[in-house]
N, C-alpha and C positions, 0 to 999 in steps of 0.2 A: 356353318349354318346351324341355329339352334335346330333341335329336334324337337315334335311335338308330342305333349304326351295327351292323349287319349283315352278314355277309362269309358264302358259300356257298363251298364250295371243292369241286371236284371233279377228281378223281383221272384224268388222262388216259387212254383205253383198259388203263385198269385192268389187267386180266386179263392180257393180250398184255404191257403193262409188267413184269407183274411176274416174268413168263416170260422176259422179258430179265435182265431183274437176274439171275433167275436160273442162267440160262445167254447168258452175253456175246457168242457166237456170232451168237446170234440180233439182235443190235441192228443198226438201220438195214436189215432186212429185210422185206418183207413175211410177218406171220407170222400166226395167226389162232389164236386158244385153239377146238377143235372137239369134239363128242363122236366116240362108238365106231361108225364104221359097218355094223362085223361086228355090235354090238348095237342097229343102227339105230336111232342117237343124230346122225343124219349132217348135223345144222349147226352151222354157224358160233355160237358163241354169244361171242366178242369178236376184235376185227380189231385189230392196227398202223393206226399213221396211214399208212403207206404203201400199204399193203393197202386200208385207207378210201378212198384217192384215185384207185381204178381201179378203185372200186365193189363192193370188197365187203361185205357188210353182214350185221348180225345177225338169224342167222333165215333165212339164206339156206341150201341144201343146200350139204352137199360139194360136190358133181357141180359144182353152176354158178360156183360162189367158184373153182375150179378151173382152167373155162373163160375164166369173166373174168382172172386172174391164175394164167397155166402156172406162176410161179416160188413158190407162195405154198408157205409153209412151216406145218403144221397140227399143233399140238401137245396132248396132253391136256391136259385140266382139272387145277389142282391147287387146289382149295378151300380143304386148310389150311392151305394159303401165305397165298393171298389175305388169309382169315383174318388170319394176322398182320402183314400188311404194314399192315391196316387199322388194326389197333390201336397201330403202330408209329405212325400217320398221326397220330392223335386224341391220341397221348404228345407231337406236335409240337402241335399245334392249344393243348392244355391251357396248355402254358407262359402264354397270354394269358388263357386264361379257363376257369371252371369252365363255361362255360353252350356246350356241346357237344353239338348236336342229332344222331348221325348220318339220313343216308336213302338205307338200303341200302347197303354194304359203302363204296362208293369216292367218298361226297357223305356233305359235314356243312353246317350251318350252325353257323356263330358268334355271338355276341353280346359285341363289345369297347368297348360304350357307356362302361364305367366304367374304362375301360384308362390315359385319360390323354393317349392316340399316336392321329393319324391314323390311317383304319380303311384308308388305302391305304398307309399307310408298314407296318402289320401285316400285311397282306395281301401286299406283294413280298417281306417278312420268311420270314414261310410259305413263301413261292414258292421260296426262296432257299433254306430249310433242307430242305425237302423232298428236294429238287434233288442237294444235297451230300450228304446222309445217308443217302438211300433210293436214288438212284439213279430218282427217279420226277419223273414235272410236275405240277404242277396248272394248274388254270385258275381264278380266282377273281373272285368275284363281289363288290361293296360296294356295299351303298345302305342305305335308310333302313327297309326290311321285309324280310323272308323271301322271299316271292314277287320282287319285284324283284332281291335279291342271285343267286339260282339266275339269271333271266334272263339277269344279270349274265355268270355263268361260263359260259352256254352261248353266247353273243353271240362271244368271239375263243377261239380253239383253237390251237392247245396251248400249253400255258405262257404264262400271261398274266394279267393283274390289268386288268377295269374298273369304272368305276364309275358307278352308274348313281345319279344324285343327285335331289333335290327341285325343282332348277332346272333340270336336263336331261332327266328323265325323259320328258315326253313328245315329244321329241327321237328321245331312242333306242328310246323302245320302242314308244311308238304306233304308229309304219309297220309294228311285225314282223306276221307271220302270228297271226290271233287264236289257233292249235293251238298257240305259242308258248309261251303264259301257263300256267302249274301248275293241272293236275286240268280241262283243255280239252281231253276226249277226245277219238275218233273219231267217235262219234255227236252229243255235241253240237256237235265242229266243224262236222259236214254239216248238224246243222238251224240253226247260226250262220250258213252261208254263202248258206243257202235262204231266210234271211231277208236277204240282201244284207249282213250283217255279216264281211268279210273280214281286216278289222285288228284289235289292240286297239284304237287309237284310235278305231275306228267303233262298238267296244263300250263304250268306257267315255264316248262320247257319246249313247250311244241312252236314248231313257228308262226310268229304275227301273223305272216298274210298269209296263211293258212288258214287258221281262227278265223279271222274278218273275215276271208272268203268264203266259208262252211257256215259263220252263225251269225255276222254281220256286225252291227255296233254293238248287240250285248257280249257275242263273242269276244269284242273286242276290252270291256268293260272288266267283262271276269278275268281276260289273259294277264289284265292291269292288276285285277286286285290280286290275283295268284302272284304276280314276284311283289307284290309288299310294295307299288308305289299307288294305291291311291290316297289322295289329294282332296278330298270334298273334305267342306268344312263342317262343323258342328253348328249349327246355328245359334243365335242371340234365343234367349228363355220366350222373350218379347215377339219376335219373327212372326207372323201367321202366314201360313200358305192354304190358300183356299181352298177347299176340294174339287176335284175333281167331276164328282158328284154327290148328289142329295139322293139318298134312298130308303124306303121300309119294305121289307118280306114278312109273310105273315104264312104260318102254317095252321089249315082251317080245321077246326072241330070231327064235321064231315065231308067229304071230298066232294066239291060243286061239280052239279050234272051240266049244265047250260048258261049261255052268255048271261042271263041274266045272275043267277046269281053270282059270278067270275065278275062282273061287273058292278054291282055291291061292294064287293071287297074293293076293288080297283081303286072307288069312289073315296071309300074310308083310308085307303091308303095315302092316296094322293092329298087328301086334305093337311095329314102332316106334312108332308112336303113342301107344300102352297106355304104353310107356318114359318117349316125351317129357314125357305130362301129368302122371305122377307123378312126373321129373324136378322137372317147374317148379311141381310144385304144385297143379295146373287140373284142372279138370273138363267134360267135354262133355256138353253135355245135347241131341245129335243126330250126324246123321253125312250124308255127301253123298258121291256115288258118282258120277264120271264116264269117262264112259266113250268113248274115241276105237275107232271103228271102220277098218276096211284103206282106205278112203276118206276115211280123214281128217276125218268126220262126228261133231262130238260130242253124247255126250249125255249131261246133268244131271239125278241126283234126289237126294233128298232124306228124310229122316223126325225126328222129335223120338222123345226117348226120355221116360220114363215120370219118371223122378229121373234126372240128371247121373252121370256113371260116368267113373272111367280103364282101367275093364273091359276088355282091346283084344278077351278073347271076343265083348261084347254088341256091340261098334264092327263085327268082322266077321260076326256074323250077322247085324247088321240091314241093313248093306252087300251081302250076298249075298243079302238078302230082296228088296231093291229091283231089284238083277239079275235076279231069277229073274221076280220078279214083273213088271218094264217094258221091260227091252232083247228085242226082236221076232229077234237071230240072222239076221235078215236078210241081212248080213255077219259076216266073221270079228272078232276084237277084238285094236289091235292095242296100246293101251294103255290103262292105271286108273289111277286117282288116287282114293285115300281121303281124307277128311278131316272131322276132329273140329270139328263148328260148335255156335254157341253154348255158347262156352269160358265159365267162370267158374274163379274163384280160391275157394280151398277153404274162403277165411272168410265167401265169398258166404252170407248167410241163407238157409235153404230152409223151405217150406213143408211140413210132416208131411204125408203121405196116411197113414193107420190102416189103410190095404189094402195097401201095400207092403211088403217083405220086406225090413227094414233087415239083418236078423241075418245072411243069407245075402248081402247086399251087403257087410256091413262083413269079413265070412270072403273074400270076393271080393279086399277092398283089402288086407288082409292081405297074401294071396298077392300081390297084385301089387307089395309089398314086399320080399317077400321074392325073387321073381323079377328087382328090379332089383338087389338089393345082388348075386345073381349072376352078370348080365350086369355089374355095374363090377367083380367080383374077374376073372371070367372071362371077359369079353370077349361082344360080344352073340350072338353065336352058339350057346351055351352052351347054351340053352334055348332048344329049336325044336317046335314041333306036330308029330306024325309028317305031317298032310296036305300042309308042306311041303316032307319031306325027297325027295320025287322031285324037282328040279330042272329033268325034261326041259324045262319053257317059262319058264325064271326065266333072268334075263341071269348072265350071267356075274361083272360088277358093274353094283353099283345106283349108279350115278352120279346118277342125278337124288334118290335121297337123301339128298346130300352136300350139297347146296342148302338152308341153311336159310328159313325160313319166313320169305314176307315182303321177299325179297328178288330185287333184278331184275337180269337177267343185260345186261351193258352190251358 
């Protein structure tokens, strides 16, 4: 049976990379992509390898990325760089093959089974053209699955090509840290290690029904990918999978006292929403409202809606329902996050209820037709609720909307 080869590639400090490219200045510096902290947005959200190496990291405040490195240089975000740098990336990748998985802007997998070429002579190929064209590195991965090729890339830094193979594998990867291995989070690391499990190799020697029986189908998921047989495929470049969910968080200026103004923001949030799902077509049949307090305390709720909606009305009244009704004000609020759960795609089948009010839902979708062909003539601002035109606790810009959905900041 042929074997398949594999390749992960991932895009070196991405972000920080690509802020070099863009301004040449900045290369060989310690530089760090950060947010706003006059709109207390104040970490780190991607580091230079140099910056990396005197420990700054992401997720860290301004203030201490600072202290650890006096010379670090902190620059905005620019999203729709990124953006294109990525898809510049996958314009390289394609040359070898249609089957172009990305995960998350700055990591793809590959699939060059049917290529003909060693999947390492493809992979320094990649490495090479990136290098020249982009002005960017990778680090890349090849072995015989998905799971192992990512190990792969994450194993030597920067710019590099290994390979993790069927006769070496448990070689290279058995000794690593079990948190290593793909979708081995933070809680099941800690109940892996409370069971004396500290490597992959101790994982993928322990027994099955053991595993399943202690951690369930993801135990059983990781025992797979620990002895080297997972099986998932790389997807077609073309493929889309839907989300999930639709969501914007916004961290405010000054920390809201009362429902009212919590409820402002909600309004403004929810409007992009209402955009995206009739953008893409989906439908939300509930909503989730979290809520970070001045203590850095969060808290989750939740409701189902009655029939699926791109309403962003119904998204923020029942968001503001759940506020009013669960968060205690016990402190001030110093961010929200909306989002649209239990997405469906518009051809999903629904169920009639004979007691719902289609006629005034389908006037509903209308409007909310009509309302995006205005925001793409005229820009989304175009059409705004009076409840959000005070500004006084709205940032200035909404950076954390600029994030799409689904995707993790490196």
């Amino acid at each position: 049976m042929k074997h398949r080869v594999i390749l992960h590639s991932d895009a070196n400090c991405f972000y920080a990379s690509c802020e070099m490219v863009l301004n040449p200045e900045l290369r060989d510096k310690a530089v760090a992509v950060g947010g706003n902290e006059e709109e207390r947005h104040g970490i780190i959200l991607a580091k230079s390898e140099k910056a990396k190496r005197v420990g700054v990291k992401t997720g860290m405040p301004l203030w201490e990325a600072k202290n650890l490195c006096p010379d670090l240089i902190i620059v905005p975000p620019h999203f729709e760089y990124y953006s294109k740098f990525s898809k510049l990336l996958h314009k390289i990748y394609e040359r070898y093959t249609d089957y172009v998985e990305p995960f998350g802007l700055d990591e793809c997998w590959l699939d060059v089974t049917n290529c003909g070429v060693d999947g390492e002579i493809i992979a320094e190929e990649i490495r090479q053209a990136v290098k020249d064209e982009l002005g960017l590195t990778v680090s890349i991965g090849v072995s015989f699955n998905k799971v192992f090729a990512k190990l792969g890339s994450d194993l030597k830094k920067p710019d590099a090509v290994t390979v993790i193979s069927k006769e070496n594998f448990k070689e290279k990867v058995w000794p690593l840290p079990v948190s290593d291995l793909l979708y081995c989070g933070r809680q099941t690391t800690q109940a892996l290690l409370s069971c004396g499990i500290t490597t992959i190799g101790l994982l993928a020697k322990a027994p099955l029904d053991f595993i399943t029986r202690k951690f369930g189908k993801n135990g059983h998921s990781l025992w797979v990918f620990a002895n080297g047989e997972d099986d998932s495929e790389v997807a077609h470049k073309d493929y889309y999978v839907p989300p999930k969910s639709v969501g914007h968080g916004i961290t405010c200026i000054e920390n809201l006292v009362n429902d009212e103004e919590a409820s402002k923001v909600i309004v403004s949030l929810s409007l992009d929403i209402g955009y995206k799902l009739r953008k893409e077509g989906l439908h939300a049949g509930g909503v989730s409202l979290v809520v970070k307090d001045e203590n850095f305390t969060h808290y989750s709720y939740q409701t189902k809606f009655e029939a699926t909606t791109q309403d962003e009305g119904l998204l923020s009244k029942e968001a503001i329902k759940l506020l009013k009704k669960n968060y205690p004000w016990v402190f001030k609020i110093r961010a929200l996050t909306v989002t649209a759960i239990a997405i469906e795609t518009t051809d999903t089948p629904v169920q009639q209820d004979m007691f719902f009010d289609y006629e005034k839902q389908d006037k509903r979708k209308k409007l909310g037709e009509t309302i995006n062909d205005i925001k793409d003539t005229f820009g989304k601002s175009a059409i705004l609720p009076a409840t959000v035109l005070d500004e006084k606790k709205m940032p200035k810009k909404r950076q954390e909307d600029t994030v799409l959905p689904g995707i993790m900041h490196k």
